[in-house]
C-alpha positions as CSV (number, residue, x, y, z in Angstrom):
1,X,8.6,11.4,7.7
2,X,5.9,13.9,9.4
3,X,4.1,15.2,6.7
4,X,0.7,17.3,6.1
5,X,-1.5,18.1,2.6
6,X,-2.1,21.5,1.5
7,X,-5.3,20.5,1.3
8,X,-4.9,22.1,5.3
9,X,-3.5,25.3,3.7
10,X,-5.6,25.9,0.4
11,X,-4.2,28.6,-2.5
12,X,-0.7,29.1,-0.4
13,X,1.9,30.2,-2.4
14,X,5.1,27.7,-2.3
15,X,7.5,29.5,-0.2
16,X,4.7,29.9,3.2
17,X,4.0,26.0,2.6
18,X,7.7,26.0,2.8
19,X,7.8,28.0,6.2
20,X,5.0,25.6,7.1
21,X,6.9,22.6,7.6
22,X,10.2,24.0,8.0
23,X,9.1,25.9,11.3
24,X,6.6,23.4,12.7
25,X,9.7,20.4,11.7
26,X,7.7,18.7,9.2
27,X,9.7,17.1,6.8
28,X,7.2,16.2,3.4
29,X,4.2,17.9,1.8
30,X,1.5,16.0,-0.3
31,X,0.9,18.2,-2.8
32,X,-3.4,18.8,-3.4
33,X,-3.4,19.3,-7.4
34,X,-5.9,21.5,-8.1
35,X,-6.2,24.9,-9.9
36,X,-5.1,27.6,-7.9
37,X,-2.5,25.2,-6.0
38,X,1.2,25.9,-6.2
39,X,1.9,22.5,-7.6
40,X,0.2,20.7,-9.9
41,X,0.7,18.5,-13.6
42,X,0.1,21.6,-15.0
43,X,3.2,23.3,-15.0
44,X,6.0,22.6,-16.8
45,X,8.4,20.2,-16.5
46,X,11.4,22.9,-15.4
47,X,8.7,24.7,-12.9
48,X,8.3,21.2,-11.4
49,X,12.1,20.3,-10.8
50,X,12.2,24.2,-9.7
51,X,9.6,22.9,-6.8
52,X,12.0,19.7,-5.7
53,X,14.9,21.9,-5.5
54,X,13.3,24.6,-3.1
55,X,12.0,21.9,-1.2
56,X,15.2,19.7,-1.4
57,X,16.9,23.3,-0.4
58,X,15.0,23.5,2.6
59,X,15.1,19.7,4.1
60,X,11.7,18.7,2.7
61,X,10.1,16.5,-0.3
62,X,6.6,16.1,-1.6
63,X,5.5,13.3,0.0
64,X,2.8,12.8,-3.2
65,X,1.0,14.7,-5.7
66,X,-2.7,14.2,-4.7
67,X,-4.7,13.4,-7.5
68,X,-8.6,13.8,-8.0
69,X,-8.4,10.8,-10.3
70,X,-11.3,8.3,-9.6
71,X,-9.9,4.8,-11.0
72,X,-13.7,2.7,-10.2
73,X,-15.7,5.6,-11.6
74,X,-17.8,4.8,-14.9
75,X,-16.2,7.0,-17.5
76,X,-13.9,6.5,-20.0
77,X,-10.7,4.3,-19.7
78,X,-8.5,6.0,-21.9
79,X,-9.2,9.6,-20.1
80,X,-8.4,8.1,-16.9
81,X,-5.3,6.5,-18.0
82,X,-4.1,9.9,-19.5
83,X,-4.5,11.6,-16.5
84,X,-2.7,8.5,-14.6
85,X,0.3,9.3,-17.1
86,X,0.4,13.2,-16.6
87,X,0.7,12.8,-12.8
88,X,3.1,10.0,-13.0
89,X,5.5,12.5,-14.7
90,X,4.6,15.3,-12.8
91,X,5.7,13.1,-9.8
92,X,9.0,12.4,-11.4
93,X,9.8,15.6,-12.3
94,X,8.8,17.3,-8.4
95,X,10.8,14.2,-7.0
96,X,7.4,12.3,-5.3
97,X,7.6,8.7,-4.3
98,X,3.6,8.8,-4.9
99,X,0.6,10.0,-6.7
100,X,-2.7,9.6,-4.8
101,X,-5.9,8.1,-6.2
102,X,-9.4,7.8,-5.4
103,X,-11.9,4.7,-5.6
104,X,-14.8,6.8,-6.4
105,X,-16.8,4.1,-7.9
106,X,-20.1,5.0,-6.2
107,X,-22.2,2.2,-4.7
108,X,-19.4,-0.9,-3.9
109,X,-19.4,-3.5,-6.8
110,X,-18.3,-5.9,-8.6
111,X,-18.6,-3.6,-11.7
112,X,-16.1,-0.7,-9.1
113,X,-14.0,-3.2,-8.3
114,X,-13.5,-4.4,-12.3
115,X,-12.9,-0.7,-13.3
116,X,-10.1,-0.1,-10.5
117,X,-8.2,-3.4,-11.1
118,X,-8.4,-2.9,-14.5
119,X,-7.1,0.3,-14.8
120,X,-4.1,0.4,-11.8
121,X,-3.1,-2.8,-13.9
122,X,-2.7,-1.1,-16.9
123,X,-0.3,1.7,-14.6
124,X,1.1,-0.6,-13.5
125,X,4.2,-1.0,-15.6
126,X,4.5,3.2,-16.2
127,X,4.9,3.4,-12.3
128,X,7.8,0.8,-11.8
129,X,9.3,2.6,-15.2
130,X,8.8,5.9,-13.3
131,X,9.7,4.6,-9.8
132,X,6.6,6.6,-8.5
133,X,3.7,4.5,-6.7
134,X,0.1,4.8,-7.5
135,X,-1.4,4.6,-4.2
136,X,-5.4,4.2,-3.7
137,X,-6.9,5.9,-0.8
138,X,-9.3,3.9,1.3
139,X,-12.4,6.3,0.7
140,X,-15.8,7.1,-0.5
141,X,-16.6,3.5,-2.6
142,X,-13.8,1.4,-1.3
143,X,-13.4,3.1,2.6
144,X,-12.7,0.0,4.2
145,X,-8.7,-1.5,4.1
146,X,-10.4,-4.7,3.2
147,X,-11.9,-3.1,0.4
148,X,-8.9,-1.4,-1.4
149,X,-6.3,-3.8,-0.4
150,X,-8.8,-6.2,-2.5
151,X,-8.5,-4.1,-5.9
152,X,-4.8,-3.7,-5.5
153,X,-3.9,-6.9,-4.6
154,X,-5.8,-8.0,-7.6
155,X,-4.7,-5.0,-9.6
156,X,-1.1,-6.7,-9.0
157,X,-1.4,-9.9,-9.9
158,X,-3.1,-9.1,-13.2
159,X,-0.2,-6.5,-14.4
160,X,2.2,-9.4,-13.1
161,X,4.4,-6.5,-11.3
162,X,6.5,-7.2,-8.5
163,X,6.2,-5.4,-5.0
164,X,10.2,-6.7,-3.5
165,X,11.5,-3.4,-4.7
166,X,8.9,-1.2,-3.2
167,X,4.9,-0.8,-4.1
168,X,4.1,0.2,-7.5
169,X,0.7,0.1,-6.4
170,X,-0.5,0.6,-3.1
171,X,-2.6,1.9,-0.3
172,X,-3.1,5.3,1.7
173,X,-5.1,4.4,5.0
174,X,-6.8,7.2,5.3
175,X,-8.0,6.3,9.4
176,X,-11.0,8.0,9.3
177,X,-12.7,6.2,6.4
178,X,-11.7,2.5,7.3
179,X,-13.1,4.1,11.0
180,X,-16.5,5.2,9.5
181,X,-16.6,1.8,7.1
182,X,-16.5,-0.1,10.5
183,X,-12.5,-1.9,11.0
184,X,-11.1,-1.8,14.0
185,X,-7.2,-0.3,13.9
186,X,-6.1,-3.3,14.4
187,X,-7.9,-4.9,11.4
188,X,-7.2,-2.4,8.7
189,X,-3.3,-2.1,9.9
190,X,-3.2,-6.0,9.5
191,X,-4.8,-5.3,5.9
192,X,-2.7,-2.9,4.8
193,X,0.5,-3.4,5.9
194,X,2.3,-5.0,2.6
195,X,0.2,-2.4,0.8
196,X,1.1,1.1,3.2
197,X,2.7,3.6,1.0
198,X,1.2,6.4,4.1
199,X,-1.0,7.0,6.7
200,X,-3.2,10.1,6.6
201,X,-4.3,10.9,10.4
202,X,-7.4,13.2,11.2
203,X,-10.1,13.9,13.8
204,X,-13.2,15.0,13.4
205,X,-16.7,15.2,16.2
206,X,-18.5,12.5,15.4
207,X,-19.2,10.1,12.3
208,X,-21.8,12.6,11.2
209,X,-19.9,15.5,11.2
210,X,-16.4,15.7,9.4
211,X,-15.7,19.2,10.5
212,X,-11.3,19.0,11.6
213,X,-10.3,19.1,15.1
214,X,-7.4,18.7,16.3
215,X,-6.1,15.3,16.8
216,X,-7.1,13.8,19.9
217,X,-9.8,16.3,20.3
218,X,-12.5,13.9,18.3
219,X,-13.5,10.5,18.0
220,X,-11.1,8.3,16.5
221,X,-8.8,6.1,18.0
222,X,-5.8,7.7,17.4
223,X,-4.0,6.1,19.9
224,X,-5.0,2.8,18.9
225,X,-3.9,3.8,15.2
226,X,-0.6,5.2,16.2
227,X,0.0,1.7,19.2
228,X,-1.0,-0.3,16.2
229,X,2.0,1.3,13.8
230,X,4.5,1.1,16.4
231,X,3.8,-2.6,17.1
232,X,4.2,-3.3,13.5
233,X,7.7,-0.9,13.5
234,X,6.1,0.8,11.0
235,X,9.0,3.1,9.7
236,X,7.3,5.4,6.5
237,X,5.2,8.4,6.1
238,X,2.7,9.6,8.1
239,X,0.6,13.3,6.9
240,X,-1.9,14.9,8.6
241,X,-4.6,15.9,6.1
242,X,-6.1,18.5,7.5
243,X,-9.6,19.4,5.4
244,X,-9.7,23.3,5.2
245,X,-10.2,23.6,2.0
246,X,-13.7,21.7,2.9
247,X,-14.8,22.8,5.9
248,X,-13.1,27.0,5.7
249,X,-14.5,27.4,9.0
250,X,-11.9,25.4,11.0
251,X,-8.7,26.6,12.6
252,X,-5.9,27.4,10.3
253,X,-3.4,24.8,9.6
254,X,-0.4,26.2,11.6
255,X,-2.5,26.3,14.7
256,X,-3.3,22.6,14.5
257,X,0.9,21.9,13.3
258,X,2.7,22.0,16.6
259,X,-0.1,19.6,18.5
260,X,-0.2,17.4,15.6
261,X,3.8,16.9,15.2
262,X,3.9,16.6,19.3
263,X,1.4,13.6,19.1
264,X,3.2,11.7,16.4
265,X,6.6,12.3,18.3
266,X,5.5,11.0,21.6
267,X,4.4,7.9,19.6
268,X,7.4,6.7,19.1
269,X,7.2,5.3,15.8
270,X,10.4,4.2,13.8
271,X,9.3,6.7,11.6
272,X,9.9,10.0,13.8
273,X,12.4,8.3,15.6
């Protein structure tokens, strides 16, 4: 599946996100959930299945709903596990296989790690019930694969849920944070393979400046990213995320489309193939 987040295309309305990927041949959306997004665990459950059949309508599924949920954050459990719970049905009800989290737990610690394990553990259970994965995003607290694989490995074994029918708990290698925490490709796809639920691809100038560019137009190793997937015949998702909504100043998603779906074709990974 060739994907992208609407984090690309903030405040769209539904059906131009549609023409987005339908005319550019992507075939999944993660879905940013925030207000003023056309999908998010705010509506109701009928507007929700509404979305999954407009996108099942037009060839295309929502890849995830991306939550702003921080699971190693100080802050109450209980809020955090609510939220957890909203998005898992949201993501049932829209037809996603995942709901993105973040780490989020500020300087890297013991104390992060306890939080995040001890809450994805508690989720556990809900997502198998659900069939919808929690997946943790390798950013901000816990950038490096090493570092999120460790939580939801432990995560795991604590809720005592098994991963042979798919990953109730997971990873999103986000390639420009396990860059900028130092792992070579090679490392973090080694890390994360039993835990990939997606691969987010960007570019960006330098490390100090996150401004998008198109892909191959920056500094990261795409190409090493992309050799590294193919070796492993790595067959799932893969989304560009795109960070307009952050930095309004760069080119508009649908310029940045065609080049984007172009690289991941030439690939050759099992999962344009």
């Amino acid at each position: 599946m060739i994907a992208f987040a609407t984090l690309g295309c903030p405040g769209l309305p539904l059906p131009e996100v549609i023409d987005l990927a339908t005319t550019n041949g992507c075939t999944g959306i993660e879905f940013r959930c925030a207000d003023g997004e056309p999908v998010h665990p705010g509506l109701s459950t009928s507007e929700l299945a509404a979305v999954r059949d407009r996108l099942a309508a037009a060839g295309l599924t929502a890849l995830a709903l991306d939550s702003y949920i921080r699971v190693a954050a100080e802050g109450d459990d209980a809020e955090v596990m609510a939220e957890l719970r909203r998005h898992l049905a949201a993501a049932v009800a829209v037809g996603a296989p995942y709901v993105r989290v973040f780490p989020g737990g500020g300087e890297p610690s013991p104390a992060a790690d306890e939080r995040a394990v001890r809450r994805l553990a508690a989720v556990a259970d809900a997502a198998v019930d659900a069939g919808v994965g929690v997946l943790l995003e390798t950013h901000d607290s816990h950038r490096r694969a090493e570092d999120a694989v460790r939580v939801v490995a432990a995560a795991t074994e604590r809720a005592g849920v098994s991963t042979s029918d798919g990953v109730p708990l997971g990873v999103i290698w986000d390639v420009l944070h396990t860059w900028l925490g130092g792992e070579t490709p090679a490392a973090s796809a080694a890390l994360v393979a039993p835990w990939l639920g997606y691969v987010q691809l960007k570019d960006v100038p330098s490390a100090e400046d996150g401004t998008p560019v198109p892909l191959g137009a920056g500094v990261l190793p795409l190409d090493e990213v992309l050799a590294q997937l193919h070796r492993r015949g790595y067959a799932g998702p893969v989304s560009l995320e795109w960070e307009r909504a952050w930095h309004p100043e760069a080119a508009p998603l649908a310029d940045v489309l065609p080049g984007y779906v172009e690289l991941v074709r030439t690939a050759g990974t099992p999962a344009t193939g």
